[in-house]
C-alpha positions in Angstrom: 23.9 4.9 -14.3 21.1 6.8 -15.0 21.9 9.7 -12.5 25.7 10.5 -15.0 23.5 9.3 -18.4 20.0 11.3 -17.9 21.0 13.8 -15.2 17.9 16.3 -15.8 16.0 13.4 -14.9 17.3 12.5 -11.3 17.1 16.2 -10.8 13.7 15.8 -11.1 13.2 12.7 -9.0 15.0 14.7 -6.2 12.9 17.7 -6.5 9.5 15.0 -6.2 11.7 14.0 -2.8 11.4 16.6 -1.2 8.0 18.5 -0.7 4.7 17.1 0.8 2.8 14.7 -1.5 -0.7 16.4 -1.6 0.1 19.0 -4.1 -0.1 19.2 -7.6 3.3 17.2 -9.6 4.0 19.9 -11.4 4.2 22.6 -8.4 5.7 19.5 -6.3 8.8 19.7 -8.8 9.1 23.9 -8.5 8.9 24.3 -5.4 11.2 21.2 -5.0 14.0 23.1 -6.7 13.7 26.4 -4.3 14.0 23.6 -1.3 17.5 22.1 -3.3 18.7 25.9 -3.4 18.0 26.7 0.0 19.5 23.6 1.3 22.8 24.1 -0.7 22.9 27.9 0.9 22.4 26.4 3.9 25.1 23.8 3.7 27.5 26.3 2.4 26.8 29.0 4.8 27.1 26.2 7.4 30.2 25.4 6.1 32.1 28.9 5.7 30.7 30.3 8.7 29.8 26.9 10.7 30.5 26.8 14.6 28.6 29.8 15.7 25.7 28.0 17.3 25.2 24.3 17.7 21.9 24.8 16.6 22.9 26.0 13.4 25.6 23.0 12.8 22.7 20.6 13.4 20.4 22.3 11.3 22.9 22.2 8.5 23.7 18.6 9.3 19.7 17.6 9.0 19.6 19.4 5.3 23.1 17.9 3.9 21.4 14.3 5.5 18.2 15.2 3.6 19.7 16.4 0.5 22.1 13.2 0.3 19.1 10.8 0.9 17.1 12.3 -1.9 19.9 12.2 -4.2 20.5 8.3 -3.3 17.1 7.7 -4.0 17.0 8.7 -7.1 19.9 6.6 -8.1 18.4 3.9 -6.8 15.0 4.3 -8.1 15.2 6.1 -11.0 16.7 2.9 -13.2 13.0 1.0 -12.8 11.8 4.4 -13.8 9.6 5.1 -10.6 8.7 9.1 -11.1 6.9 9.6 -7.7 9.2 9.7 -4.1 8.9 7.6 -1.1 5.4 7.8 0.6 7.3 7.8 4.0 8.1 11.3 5.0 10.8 11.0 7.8 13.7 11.6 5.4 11.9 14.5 3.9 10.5 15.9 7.3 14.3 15.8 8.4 14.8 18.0 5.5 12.1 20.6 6.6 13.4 20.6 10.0 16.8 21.0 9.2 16.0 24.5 7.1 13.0 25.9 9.3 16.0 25.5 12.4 18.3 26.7 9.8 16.2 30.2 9.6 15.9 30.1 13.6 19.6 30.3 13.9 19.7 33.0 11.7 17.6 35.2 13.6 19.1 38.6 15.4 17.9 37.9 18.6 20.5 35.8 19.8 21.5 37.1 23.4 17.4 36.4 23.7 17.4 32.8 25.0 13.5 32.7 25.6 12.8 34.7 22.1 14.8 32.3 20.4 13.4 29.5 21.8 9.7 31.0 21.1 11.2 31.6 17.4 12.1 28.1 17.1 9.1 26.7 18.4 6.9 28.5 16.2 9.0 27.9 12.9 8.6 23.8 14.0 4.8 23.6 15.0 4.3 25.7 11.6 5.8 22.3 9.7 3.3 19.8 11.7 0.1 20.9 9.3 2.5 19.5 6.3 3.9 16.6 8.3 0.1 15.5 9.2 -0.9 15.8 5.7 1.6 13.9 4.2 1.2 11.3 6.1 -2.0 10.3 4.9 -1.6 11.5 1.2 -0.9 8.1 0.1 -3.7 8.1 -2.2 -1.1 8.1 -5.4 0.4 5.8 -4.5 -2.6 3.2 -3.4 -3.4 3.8 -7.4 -0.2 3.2 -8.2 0.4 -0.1 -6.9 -2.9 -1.0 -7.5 -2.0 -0.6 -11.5 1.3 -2.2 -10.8 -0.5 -5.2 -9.9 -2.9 -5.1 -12.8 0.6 -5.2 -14.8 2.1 -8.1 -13.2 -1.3 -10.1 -13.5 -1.0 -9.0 -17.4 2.2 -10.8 -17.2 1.6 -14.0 -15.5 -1.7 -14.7 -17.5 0.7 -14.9 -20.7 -0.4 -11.5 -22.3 2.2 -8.8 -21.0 0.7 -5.3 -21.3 3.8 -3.6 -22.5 2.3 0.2 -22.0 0.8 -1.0 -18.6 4.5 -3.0 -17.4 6.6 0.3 -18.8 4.3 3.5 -16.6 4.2 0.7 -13.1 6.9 -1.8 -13.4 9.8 -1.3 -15.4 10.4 0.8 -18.8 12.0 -2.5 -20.5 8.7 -4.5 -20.2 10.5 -7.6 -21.7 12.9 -7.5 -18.3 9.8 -8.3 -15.9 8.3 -10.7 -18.5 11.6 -12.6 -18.4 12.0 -12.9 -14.8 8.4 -14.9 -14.7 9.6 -18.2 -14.9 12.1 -18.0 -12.2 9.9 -16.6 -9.7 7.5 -19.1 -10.4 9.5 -21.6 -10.4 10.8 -20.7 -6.6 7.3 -19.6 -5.8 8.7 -16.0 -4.8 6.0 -14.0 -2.6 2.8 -13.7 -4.9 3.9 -16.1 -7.2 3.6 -18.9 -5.0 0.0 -17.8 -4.1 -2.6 -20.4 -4.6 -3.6 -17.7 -7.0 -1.3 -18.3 -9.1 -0.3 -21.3 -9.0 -4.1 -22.3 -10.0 -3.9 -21.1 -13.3 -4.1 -23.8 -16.1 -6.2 -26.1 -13.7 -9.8 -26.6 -13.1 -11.6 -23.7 -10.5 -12.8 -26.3 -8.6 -9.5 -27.7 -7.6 -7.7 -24.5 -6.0 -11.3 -23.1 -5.0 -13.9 -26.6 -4.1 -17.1 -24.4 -2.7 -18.8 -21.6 -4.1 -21.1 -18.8 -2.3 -23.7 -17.6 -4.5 -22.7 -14.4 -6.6 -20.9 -11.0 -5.9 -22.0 -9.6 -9.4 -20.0 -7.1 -11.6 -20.5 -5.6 -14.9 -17.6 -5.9 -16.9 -16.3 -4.8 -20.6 -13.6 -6.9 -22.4 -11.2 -5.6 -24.8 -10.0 -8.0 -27.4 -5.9 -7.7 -27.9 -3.2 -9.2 -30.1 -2.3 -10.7 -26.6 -5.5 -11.8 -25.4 -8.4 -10.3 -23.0 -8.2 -7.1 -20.7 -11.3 -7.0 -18.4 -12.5 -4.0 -17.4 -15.4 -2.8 -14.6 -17.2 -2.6 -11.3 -18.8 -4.5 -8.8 -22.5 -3.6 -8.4 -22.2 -3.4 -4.8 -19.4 -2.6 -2.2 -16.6 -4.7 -0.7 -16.7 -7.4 -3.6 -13.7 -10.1 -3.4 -10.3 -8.3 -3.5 -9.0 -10.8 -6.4 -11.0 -12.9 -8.9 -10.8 -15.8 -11.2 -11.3 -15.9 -15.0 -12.2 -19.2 -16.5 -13.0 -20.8 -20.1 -15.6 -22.6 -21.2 -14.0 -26.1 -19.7 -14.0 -24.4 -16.0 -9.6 -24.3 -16.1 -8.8 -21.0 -14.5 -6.5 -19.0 -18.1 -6.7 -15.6 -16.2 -7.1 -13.2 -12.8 -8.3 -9.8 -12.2 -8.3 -7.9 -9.1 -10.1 -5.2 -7.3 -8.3 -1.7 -6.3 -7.6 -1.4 -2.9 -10.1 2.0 -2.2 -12.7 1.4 -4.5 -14.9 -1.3 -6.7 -13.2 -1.2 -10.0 -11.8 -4.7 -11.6 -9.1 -5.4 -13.9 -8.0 -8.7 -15.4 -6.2 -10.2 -17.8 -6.6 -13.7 -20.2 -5.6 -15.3 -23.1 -8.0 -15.2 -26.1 -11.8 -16.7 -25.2 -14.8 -17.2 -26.7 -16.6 -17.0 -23.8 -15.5 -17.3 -19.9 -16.6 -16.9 -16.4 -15.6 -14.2 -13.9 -15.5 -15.2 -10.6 -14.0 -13.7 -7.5 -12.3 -15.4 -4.5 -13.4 -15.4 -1.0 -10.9 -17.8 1.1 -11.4 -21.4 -0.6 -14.6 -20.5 -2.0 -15.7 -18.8 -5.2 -18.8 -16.2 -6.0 -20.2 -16.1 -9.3 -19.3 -12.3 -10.4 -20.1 -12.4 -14.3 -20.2 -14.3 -17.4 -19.0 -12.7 -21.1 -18.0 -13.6 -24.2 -16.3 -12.1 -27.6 -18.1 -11.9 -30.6 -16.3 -14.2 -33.6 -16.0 -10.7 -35.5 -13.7 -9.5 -32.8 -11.7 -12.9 -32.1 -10.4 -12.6 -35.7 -10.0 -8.5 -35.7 -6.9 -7.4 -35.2 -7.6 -3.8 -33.5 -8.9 -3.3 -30.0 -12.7 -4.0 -30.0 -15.0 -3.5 -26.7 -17.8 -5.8 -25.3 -18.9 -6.3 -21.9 -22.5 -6.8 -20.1 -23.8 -6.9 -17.0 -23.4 -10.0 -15.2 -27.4 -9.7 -14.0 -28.0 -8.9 -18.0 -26.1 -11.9 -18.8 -27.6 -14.6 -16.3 -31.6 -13.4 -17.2 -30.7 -14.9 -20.8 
């Protein structure tokens, strides 16, 4: 368990837990450890001196909640080596609740109902700026999954990206790559997608009509384990996911666009040449045609070459 085995480690993953997503990691992580302190002086001083004010025992009942989901996040998390914490904020508002009431039960003005409601209202409406924030700071992690999934398409067009699979997946890339033929075999979630399941066929079976083109330029980089495609659409709101074919029109590879943007990346075994097509419903657009150079199909280093798909169809 990584949480007895690498402990620094899920200290950190809790420190990520706790403060708003839309700063910096490295100031995320300091002042995540001032918010660990004060939440176990808070617990403590709840604890030794608890009962006073009900306000106070549910203030130090929010942080020991908020403290004890973090720290159970970690340990489930931190084994498939995700660094980031949850995107949903409710545990982690809890937590800033908890010690902003915390700090209103504290103050000397106790016989003051009124004042201390004022105090505690104030303390509160000061944490919705960070609350509204974080809810729409997803933007890490919209990146994030959106290399996680070029990873898993490394993986099922038969050349695993082992740096790619160990930052989004998993840090054993061989543990993913293993669990492929089961979850294509029971056509679990994406890999029962007619996607995938095209793959090894001809284009035209999974996809019979085509719509003109949706053009990209594209640069491929030749691996030991095949192709990764690289590039853009030349215009916005291009087909999410795309097709890469050989020269006999069989589907050997897919690519896909990010979520917020126009970039593409793809994966496929070694080809001379292919065809990049992307995926609208049943039908297919022509997005770009490339090919390797024989000097790069028999080097054994990375070697880049990509043109425009409009350079490529004026030849």
């Amino acid at each position: 368990m990584m949480v007895l085995t690498r402990p620094i480690d899920t200290l950190l993953f809790v420190c990520r837990y706790l403060p708003p997503l839309y700063i910096r990691d490295d100031l995320r992580v300091l002042l995540g450890a001032l918010l660990i302190g004060l939440g176990v002086f808070a617990v403590v001083h709840g604890t030794v001196r608890g009962g006073r004010s009900r306000l106070g025992d549910l203030a130090v009942g929010l942080v020991a909640f908020g403290l004890s989901v973090a720290l159970l996040t970690a340990m489930a998390r931190a084994e498939i080596g995700v660094p980031a914490s949850s995107r949903y904020m409710a545990f982690s508002s809890l937590y800033w609740v908890g010690l902003l009431a915390f700090g209103g039960s504290l103050a000397p003005v106790r016989e003051w109902g009124v004042a201390r409601s004022a105090i505690h209202g104030a303390l509160l409406s000061g944490l919705e700026p960070a609350m509204t924030i974080q809810t729409v700071a997803d933007e890490p992690f919209v990146q994030r999954a959106d290399r996680a999934t070029a990873a898993v398409l490394s993986i099922v067009a038969g050349t695993p990206d082992e740096h790619a699979i160990a930052s989004d997946l998993h840090p054993d890339p061989q543990v993913p790559v293993r669990l492929l033929p089961f979850l294509r075999e029971h056509e679990y979630g994406f890999f029962g997608n007619r996607l995938v399941r095209a793959i090894g066929h001809p284009a035209t079976r999974a996809f019979p009509a085509r719509t003109g083109t949706c053009a990209a330029s594209v640069e491929v980089e030749v691996r030991d384990q095949g192709l990764r495609l690289s590039g853009r659409y030349t215009a916005k709101d291009g087909p999410l996911w795309l097709v890469i074919t050989g020269p006999r029109g069989n589907v050997r590879g897919l690519a896909v666009r990010e979520r917020r943007g126009e970039r593409i990346v793809g994966y496929a075994p070694a080809l001379a040449r292919g065809t990049l097509f992307g995926v609208a419903g049943r039908s297919l657009c022509l997005a770009g045609l490339f090919e390797t150079p024989p000097r790069a199909r028999q080097f054994d280093g990375p070697v880049l070459y990509g043109r425009s798909s409009t350079d490529r169809m004026a030849d």
